[in-house]
C-alpha positions as CSV (number, residue, x, y, z in Angstrom):
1,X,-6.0,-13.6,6.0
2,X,-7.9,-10.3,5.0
3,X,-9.6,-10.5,1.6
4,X,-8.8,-6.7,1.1
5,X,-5.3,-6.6,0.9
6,X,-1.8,-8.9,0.2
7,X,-0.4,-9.7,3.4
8,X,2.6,-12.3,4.6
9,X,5.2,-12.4,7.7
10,X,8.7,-12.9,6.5
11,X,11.8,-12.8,8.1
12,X,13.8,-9.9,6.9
13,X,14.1,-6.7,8.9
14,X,11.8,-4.2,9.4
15,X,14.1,-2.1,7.4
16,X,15.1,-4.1,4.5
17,X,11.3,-4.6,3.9
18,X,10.7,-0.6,3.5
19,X,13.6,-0.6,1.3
20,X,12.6,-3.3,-1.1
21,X,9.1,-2.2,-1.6
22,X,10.1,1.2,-1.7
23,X,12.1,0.0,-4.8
24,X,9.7,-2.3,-6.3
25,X,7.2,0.1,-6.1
26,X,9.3,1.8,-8.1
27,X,10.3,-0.5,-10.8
28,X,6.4,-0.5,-11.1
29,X,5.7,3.2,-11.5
30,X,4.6,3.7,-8.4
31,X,6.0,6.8,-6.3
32,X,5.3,7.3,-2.6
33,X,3.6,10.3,-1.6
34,X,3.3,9.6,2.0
35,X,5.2,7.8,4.5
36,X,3.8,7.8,8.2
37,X,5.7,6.3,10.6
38,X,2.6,5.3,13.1
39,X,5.1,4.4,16.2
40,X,6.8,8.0,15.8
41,X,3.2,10.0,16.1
42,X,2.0,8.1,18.9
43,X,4.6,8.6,20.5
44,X,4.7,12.1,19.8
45,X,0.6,12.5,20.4
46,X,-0.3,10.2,22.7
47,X,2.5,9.4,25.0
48,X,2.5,5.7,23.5
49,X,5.4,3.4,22.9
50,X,4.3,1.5,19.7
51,X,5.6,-1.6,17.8
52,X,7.8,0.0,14.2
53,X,4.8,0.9,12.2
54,X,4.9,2.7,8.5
55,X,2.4,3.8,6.3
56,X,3.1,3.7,2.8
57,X,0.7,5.8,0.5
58,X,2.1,4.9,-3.2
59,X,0.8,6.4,-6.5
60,X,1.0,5.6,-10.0
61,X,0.5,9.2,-11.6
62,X,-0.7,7.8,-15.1
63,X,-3.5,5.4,-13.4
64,X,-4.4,7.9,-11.1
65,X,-5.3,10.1,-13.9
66,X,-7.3,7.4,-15.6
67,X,-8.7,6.5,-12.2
68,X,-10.0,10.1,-11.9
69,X,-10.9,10.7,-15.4
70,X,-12.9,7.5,-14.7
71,X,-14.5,8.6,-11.5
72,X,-13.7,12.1,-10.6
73,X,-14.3,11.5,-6.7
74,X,-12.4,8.2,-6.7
75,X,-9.5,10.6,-4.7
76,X,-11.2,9.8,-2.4
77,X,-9.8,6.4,-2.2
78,X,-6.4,7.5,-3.2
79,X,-3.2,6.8,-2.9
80,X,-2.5,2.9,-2.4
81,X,-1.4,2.3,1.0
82,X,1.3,-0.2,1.8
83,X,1.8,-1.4,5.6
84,X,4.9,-2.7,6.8
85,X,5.2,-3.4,11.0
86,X,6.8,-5.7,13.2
87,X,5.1,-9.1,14.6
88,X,6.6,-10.6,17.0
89,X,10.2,-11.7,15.6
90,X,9.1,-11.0,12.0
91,X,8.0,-7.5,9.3
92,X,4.7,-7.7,8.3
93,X,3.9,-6.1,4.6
94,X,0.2,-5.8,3.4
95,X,-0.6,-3.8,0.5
96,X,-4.1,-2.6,-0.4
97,X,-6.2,-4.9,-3.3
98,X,-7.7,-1.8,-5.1
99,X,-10.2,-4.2,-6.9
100,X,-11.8,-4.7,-3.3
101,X,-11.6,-1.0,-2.3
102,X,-13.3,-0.1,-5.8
103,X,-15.6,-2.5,-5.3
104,X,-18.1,-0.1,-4.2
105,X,-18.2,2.5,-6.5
106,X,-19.6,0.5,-9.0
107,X,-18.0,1.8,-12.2
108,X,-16.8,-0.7,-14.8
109,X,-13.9,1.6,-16.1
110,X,-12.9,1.9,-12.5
111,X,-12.8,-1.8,-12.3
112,X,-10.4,-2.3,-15.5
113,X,-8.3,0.6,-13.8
114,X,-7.9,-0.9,-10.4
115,X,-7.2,-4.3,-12.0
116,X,-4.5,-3.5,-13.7
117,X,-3.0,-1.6,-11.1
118,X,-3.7,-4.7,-8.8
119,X,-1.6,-6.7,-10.6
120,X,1.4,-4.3,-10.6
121,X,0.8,-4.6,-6.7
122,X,0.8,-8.0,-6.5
123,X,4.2,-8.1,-9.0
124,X,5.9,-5.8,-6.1
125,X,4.3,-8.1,-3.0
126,X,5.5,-11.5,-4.9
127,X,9.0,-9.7,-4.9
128,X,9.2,-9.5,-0.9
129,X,10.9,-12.6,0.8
Protein backbone atom coordinates (compact mmCIF):
# COMPACT_ATOMS: atom_id res chain seq x y z
CA UNK A 1 0.00 0.00 0.00
CA UNK A 2 1.49 3.56 -0.62
CA UNK A 3 1.55 5.77 2.50
CA UNK A 4 0.71 8.90 0.19
CA UNK A 5 -2.58 8.18 -0.92
CA UNK A 6 -6.07 5.96 -0.27
CA UNK A 7 -6.03 3.12 -2.54
CA UNK A 8 -8.33 -0.24 -2.88
CA UNK A 9 -9.27 -2.69 -5.94
CA UNK A 10 -12.95 -3.26 -6.04
CA UNK A 11 -15.09 -4.87 -8.36
CA UNK A 12 -17.32 -2.37 -9.93
CA UNK A 13 -16.60 -1.07 -13.42
CA UNK A 14 -14.27 1.23 -14.49
CA UNK A 15 -17.17 3.39 -15.19
CA UNK A 16 -19.36 3.25 -12.28
CA UNK A 17 -16.16 4.14 -10.19
CA UNK A 18 -15.71 7.65 -12.15
CA UNK A 19 -19.30 8.19 -11.64
CA UNK A 20 -19.45 7.65 -7.92
CA UNK A 21 -16.42 9.64 -7.06
CA UNK A 22 -17.30 12.12 -9.37
CA UNK A 23 -20.51 12.47 -7.25
CA UNK A 24 -19.04 12.05 -3.85
CA UNK A 25 -16.65 14.39 -4.59
CA UNK A 26 -19.31 16.43 -4.99
CA UNK A 27 -21.51 15.89 -2.01
CA UNK A 28 -18.07 16.97 -0.38
CA UNK A 29 -17.50 20.27 -2.17
CA UNK A 30 -15.16 19.20 -4.28
CA UNK A 31 -15.41 20.11 -8.16
CA UNK A 32 -13.18 18.63 -10.84
CA UNK A 33 -11.12 20.85 -12.70
CA UNK A 34 -9.30 18.30 -14.75
CA UNK A 35 -10.00 15.02 -16.04
CA UNK A 36 -7.20 13.26 -18.13
CA UNK A 37 -7.87 10.23 -19.62
CA UNK A 38 -4.07 8.86 -19.64
CA UNK A 39 -5.04 5.75 -22.19
CA UNK A 40 -6.64 8.41 -24.73
CA UNK A 41 -3.15 10.66 -24.91
CA UNK A 42 -0.90 7.91 -25.24
CA UNK A 43 -2.56 6.72 -27.59
CA UNK A 44 -2.87 9.84 -29.27
CA UNK A 45 1.13 10.82 -28.51
CA UNK A 46 2.88 7.90 -28.36
CA UNK A 47 1.22 5.33 -30.49
CA UNK A 48 0.51 3.24 -27.21
CA UNK A 49 -2.42 1.07 -26.38
CA UNK A 50 -2.84 1.62 -22.57
CA UNK A 51 -4.98 0.04 -19.78
CA UNK A 52 -8.43 2.76 -19.02
CA UNK A 53 -6.62 5.31 -17.10
CA UNK A 54 -8.15 8.78 -15.60
CA UNK A 55 -6.88 11.52 -13.83
CA UNK A 56 -8.99 13.22 -11.56
CA UNK A 57 -7.79 16.83 -10.42
CA UNK A 58 -10.64 17.81 -7.72
CA UNK A 59 -10.85 21.23 -5.91
CA UNK A 60 -12.54 22.50 -2.98
CA UNK A 61 -12.62 26.38 -3.95
CA UNK A 62 -13.15 27.57 -0.16
CA UNK A 63 -9.97 25.32 1.11
CA UNK A 64 -8.10 26.21 -1.70
CA UNK A 65 -8.40 29.77 -0.78
CA UNK A 66 -7.43 29.10 2.80
CA UNK A 67 -4.67 26.80 1.41
CA UNK A 68 -3.29 29.77 -0.55
CA UNK A 69 -3.95 32.46 1.95
CA UNK A 70 -1.93 30.01 4.06
CA UNK A 71 0.92 29.40 1.75
CA UNK A 72 0.72 31.53 -1.32
CA UNK A 73 2.93 29.00 -3.51
CA UNK A 74 1.06 25.90 -2.15
CA UNK A 75 -0.64 26.03 -6.06
CA UNK A 76 1.85 24.42 -6.61
CA UNK A 77 0.58 21.37 -5.14
CA UNK A 78 -2.90 21.94 -6.30
CA UNK A 79 -5.62 20.38 -7.24
CA UNK A 80 -6.15 16.92 -5.45
CA UNK A 81 -5.73 14.21 -7.88
CA UNK A 82 -7.95 11.15 -7.81
CA UNK A 83 -6.76 7.99 -9.98
CA UNK A 84 -9.16 5.53 -11.12
CA UNK A 85 -7.57 2.49 -13.69
CA UNK A 86 -8.20 -1.00 -14.48
CA UNK A 87 -6.12 -3.98 -12.76
CA UNK A 88 -6.56 -6.90 -14.04
CA UNK A 89 -10.36 -7.84 -13.66
CA UNK A 90 -10.90 -5.05 -11.18
CA UNK A 91 -11.00 -0.40 -11.06
CA UNK A 92 -8.49 0.76 -9.03
CA UNK A 93 -9.28 4.34 -7.16
CA UNK A 94 -6.43 6.16 -5.13
CA UNK A 95 -6.89 9.49 -4.04
CA UNK A 96 -4.06 11.81 -2.93
CA UNK A 97 -3.48 12.15 1.29
CA UNK A 98 -2.78 15.99 1.16
CA UNK A 99 -1.39 15.72 4.77
CA UNK A 100 1.60 13.68 3.11
CA UNK A 101 1.93 15.98 0.08
CA UNK A 102 2.02 19.08 2.71
CA UNK A 103 4.24 17.48 4.60
CA UNK A 104 7.04 19.32 3.23
CA UNK A 105 6.19 22.66 3.29
CA UNK A 106 6.28 22.85 6.82
CA UNK A 107 3.55 25.29 7.62
CA UNK A 108 1.28 24.51 10.65
CA UNK A 109 -1.82 26.42 9.07
CA UNK A 110 -1.17 24.32 6.05
CA UNK A 111 -1.25 21.25 8.11
CA UNK A 112 -4.81 22.10 9.81
CA UNK A 113 -5.96 22.95 6.01
CA UNK A 114 -4.83 19.71 4.43
CA UNK A 115 -6.29 17.77 7.44
CA UNK A 116 -9.41 18.71 7.17
CA UNK A 117 -9.58 18.38 3.65
CA UNK A 118 -8.12 14.80 4.11
CA UNK A 119 -10.83 13.80 5.89
CA UNK A 120 -13.50 14.91 3.37
CA UNK A 121 -11.25 12.64 1.03
CA UNK A 122 -11.29 9.90 2.96
CA UNK A 123 -15.47 10.34 3.57
CA UNK A 124 -15.61 10.08 -0.47
CA UNK A 125 -12.92 6.97 -0.71
CA UNK A 126 -14.94 4.98 2.29
CA UNK A 127 -18.03 5.59 -0.03
CA UNK A 128 -16.48 3.45 -3.11
CA UNK A 129 -17.40 -0.32 -2.98
Amino acid sequence: MINYGFTKEVNSSFQKVIETVSEELKKEGFGILTKIDVKEKFKEKLGIDFKKYVILGACSPSSAHEAIIAEENVGLMLPCNVIVYEKENKTVVSIIKPTAAMQMIGNEQLRQIAEKIEAKLKSVFDSIV
